[in-house]
Each structure stands twice: as C-alpha cells, then as structure tokens.
C-alpha positions in Angstrom: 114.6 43.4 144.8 114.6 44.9 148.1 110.8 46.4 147.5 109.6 42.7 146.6 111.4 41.5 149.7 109.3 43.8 151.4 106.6 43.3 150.4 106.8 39.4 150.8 107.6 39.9 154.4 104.4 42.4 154.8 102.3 39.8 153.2 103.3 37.0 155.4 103.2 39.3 158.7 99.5 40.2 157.2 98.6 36.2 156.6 99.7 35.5 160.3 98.3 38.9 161.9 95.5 37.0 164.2 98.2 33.9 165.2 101.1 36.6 166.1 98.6 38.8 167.9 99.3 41.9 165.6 95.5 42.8 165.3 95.3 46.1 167.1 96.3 49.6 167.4 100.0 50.6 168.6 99.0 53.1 170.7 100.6 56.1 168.4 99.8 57.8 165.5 101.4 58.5 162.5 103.2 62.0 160.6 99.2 62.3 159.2 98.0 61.9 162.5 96.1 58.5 161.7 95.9 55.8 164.2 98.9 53.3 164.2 97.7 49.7 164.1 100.5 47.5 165.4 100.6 46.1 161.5 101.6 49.7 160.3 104.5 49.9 162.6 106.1 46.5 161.7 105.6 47.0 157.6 107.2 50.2 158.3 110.4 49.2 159.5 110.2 46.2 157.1 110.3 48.6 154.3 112.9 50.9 156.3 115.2 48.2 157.1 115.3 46.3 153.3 115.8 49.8 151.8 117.8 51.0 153.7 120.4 48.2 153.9 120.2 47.4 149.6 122.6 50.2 149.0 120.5 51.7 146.4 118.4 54.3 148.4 119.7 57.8 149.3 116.5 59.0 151.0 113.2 57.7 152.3 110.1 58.7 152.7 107.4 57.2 154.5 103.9 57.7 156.0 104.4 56.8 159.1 107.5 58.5 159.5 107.7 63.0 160.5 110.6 63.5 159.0 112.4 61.7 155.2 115.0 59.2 156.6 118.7 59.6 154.9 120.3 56.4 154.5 123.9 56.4 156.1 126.6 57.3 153.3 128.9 53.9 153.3 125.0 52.1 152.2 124.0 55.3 150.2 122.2 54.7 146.4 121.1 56.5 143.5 117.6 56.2 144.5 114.8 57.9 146.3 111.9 56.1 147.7 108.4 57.2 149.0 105.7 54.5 150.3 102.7 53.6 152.2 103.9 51.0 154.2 100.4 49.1 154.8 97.4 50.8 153.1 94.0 50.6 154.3 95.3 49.3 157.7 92.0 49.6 159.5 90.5 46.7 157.4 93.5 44.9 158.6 91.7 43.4 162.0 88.1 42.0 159.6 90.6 40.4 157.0 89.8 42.6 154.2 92.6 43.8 151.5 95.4 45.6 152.5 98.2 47.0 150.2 101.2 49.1 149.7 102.3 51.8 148.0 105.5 52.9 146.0 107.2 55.6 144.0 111.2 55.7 143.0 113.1 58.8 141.8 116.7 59.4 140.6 118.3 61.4 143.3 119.6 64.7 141.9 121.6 66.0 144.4 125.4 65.2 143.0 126.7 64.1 146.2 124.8 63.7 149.4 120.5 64.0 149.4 119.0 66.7 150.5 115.2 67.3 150.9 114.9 68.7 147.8 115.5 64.9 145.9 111.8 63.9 147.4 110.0 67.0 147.3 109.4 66.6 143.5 106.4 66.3 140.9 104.7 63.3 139.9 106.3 63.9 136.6 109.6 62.5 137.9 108.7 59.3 138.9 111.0 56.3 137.6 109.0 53.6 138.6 105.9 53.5 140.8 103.8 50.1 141.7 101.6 48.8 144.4 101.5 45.0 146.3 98.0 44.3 147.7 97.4 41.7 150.3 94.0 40.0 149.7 93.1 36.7 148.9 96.4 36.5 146.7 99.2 38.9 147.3 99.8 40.6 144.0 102.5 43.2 142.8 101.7 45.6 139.9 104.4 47.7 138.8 105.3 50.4 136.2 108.3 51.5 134.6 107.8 54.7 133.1 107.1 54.1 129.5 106.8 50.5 129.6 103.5 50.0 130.7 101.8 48.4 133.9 102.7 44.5 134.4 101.2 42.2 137.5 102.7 39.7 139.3 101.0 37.1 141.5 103.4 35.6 144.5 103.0 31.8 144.6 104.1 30.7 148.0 105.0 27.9 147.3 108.4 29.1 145.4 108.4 32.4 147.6 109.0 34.5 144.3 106.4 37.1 142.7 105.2 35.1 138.8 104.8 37.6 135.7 101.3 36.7 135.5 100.0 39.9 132.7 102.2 42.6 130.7 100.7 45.7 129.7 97.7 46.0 131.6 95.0 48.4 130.1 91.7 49.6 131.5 88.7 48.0 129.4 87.9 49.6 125.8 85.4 52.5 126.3 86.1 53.0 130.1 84.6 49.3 131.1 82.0 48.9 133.9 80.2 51.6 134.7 81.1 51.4 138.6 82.1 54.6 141.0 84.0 54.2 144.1 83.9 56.4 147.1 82.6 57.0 150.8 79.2 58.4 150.3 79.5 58.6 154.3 81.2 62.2 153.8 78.4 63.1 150.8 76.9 65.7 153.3 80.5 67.6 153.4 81.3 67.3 149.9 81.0 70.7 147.5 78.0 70.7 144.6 79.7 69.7 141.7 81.3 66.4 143.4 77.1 65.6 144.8 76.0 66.6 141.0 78.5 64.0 139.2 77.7 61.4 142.0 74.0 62.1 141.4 74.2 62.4 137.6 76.1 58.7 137.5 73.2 57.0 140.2 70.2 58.8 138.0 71.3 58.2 134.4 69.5 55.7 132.2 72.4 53.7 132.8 73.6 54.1 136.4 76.9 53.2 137.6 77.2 50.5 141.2 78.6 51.2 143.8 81.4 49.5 144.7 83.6 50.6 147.5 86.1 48.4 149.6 88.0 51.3 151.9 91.5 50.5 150.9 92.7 52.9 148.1 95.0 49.8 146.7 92.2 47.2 146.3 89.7 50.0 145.2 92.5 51.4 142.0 93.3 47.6 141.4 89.7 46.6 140.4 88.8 49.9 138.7 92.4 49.4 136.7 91.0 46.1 135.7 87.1 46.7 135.4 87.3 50.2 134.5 84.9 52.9 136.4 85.6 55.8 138.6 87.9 56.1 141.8 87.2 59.4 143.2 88.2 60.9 146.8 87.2 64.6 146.9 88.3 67.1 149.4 85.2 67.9 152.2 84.1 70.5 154.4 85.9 68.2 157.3 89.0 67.6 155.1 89.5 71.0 153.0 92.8 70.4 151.3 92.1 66.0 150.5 92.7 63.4 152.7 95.5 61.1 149.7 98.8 61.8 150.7 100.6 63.4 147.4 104.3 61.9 147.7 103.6 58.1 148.5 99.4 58.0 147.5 98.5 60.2 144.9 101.8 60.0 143.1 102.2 56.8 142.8 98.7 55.9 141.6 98.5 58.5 139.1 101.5 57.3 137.4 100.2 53.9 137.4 96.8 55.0 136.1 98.3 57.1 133.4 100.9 54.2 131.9 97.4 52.1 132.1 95.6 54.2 129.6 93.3 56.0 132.3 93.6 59.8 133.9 94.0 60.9 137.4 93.0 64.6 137.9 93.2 66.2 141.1 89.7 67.8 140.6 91.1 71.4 140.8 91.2 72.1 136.8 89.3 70.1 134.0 91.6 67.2 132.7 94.7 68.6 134.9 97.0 65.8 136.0 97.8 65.0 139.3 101.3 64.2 138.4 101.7 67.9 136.2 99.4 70.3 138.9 100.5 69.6 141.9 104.1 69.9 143.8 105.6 67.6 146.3 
C-alpha cells in the first residue's frame, strides 16, 4: 500500500513537472554520482517518507541516497526495501517515460537491521515490481512464484485496476528487437559488437528500438519479446545498472515472466544467483 501511494504521488508530481516548475537539475548528484534533476529529489523523499512512516520497513535503500536509511524503532517492520526512485530521469524535461524501481526482502536480523538485511542476492527477493510514468502510469508487480500481473491507474478513481495476471513474454522469444545505446559501441568488448552485428546482419535482422529509460525499455521487451542488453564498456568497466534496486529487481521480474537475465559474465548465469549485493 505504501509503494502504490508512492508511486501515485511520483506520477502526479511527473504529470505536473512543467506547471510546478520541477523541470531541471537540483544542483547535486546522487550516491552514483549522476546528476540530480529536481524530479529525483522529490520522488525520493516521496518513497522515504511513505515507507518509512507504514511501519512495515526496517531498512531502506535507495539510489539517491550514500548510506541505507534505518527506519526509527517505534515505526520499525519486517521488511527491507531497495528502489530507484525516478528511473530514466533525464527524459524527464522532453516528456518521455519515466519509471521506478522496487525490490522487498524479509529482514533477518532477529531484532534491530543491520546492513547485512540489504546486502543480499537476488535470490532473496519477496516481491519486486516496477511503475512507469508514460502515457498511462502502470504498475507491474511480482510475487515470487506467482507470476508478473499489471496494473493500469485510472485517475479518475485514484486506485491502480488489475488490468493482466500472469504476464508472459511472446511464444518463441516474440519480436526480434534489441535494445541498447549503440552510442558506447566503440567502448564495448568483441563478443558484445559480434552479437550486436550477428542480430543487424542475419537473414532476419532484429530493429532497433531503444527509449533510454531501463523501465519503459524491460516493459516493452517483457511484452514484445527481444533483447535488453546493457554491457559493461571500456568507460564503464564494472556496468553502469545498479545491482540492489536495478538489476535485482528486473531480473526477478524477467525470470517469473518466462525470460532470463544473465549478467554476461558466464553462459546462462543468472543475475539474481552470480552476483552479491
């Protein structure tokens, strides 16, 4: 309840961005060291202040935050939460999709959180969804082993509608589309250029189809089917998607929709079982 909340409030500060004057950086940067558009700084404490205050959460975790944030013990929970406040933020100021980013584990510390309840595998995740804020502002969530489910929010009743359970990438792997910034193909290693180059050359060649936010750019290949990829680079040597509240998250949400996320590093290696928080 608290993460829809959220994420209703992020939409509507999203739909009035140009009328409240919230186009625009902040003038900081973030734990990652990315730019801080003013939009990033007021989804964050949306999220902060609605998790914080639902007395499920123990400990937070957020992009734009250095350190986790441990919620006072009197409003203490069961729960630990990582996110993306506002994903794809730079598209924010030409109107283009924008989205958030979500992963929930069980804290395991008996009494009070420590560090060590969000510094955790993929494997642990509880539930892990995503809202993107396009045309429609749509929630797609997943409760591990019970599938992916979407959920449209009609503004007219303020509430998120059920609108498909058990979403599935297309039979046979769908369209034959591939999705990432060829702007970096000059710093990528061979074998990323030779599967890029095999997929533009075959008799069949996949499109191109790449929007810049990773939310809108998983949604449509979760529904069309095709290729999201975001290598590491000779700028970027270790990846540029954050594990705990990007690659986490999505993986999960990939895997309970019939696909794979692999973080490249071994053949058919999960993100969610290879790599550590």
């Amino acid at each position: 309840m608290a993460l829809q909340l959220a994420c209703k409030a992020t939409s509507r500060a999203c739909n009035k961005a140009g009328i409240a004057m919230l186009f625009g950086l902040a003038g900081e940067v973030n734990s990652t060291g990315d730019d801080q558009k003013k939009l990033d700084v007021l989804s964050n404490e949306i999220f902060i202040d609605a998790l914080t205050n639902c007395g499920a959460c123990a400990v937070l975790v957020s992009e734009e935050n250095e350190d986790p944030i441990f919620v006072p013990e009197d409003k203490a929970g069961r729960f630990v939460v990582a996110f993306d406040p506002l994903d794809g933020s730079s598209n924010i100021d030409c109107n283009v999709s924008t989205g958030t980013i979500f992963a929930v584990y069980e804290k395991k510390s008996e009494k009070n959180a420590t560090v060590s309840d969000i510094l955790r595998t993929g494997n642990d995740i509880l539930v892990a969804g995503y809202c993107m804020y396009g045309a429609a502002t749509e929630l797609v969530i997943s409760f591990k082993g019970h599938g992916v489910h979407r959920f449209t929010l009609d503004p007219s009743l303020g509430e998120f509608v059920h609108i498909q359970a058990h979403v599935q990438l297309p039979e046979g792997g769908g369209k034959k589309i591939y999705s990432c910034n060829e702007g970096n193909s000059r710093n990528w290693d061979a074998a990323i250029k030779g599967i890029i180059g095999k997929w533009k050359d075959s008799d069949k060649p996949y499109a191109a189809r790449y929007v810049g936010s990773m939310v809108s750019d998983v949604h449509r290949t979760i529904l069309y089917g095709g290729v999201y990829l975001y290598p590491a680079d000779a700028k970027s040597k270790h990846g540029k998607l954050r594990v705990l509240y990007e690659g986490f998250p999505m993986a999960f949400i990939m895997e309970q929709a019939g696909g794979a996320a692999s973080c490249g590093m071994f053949k058919g290696a999960s993100i969610l079982r290879t790599l550590g928080g």
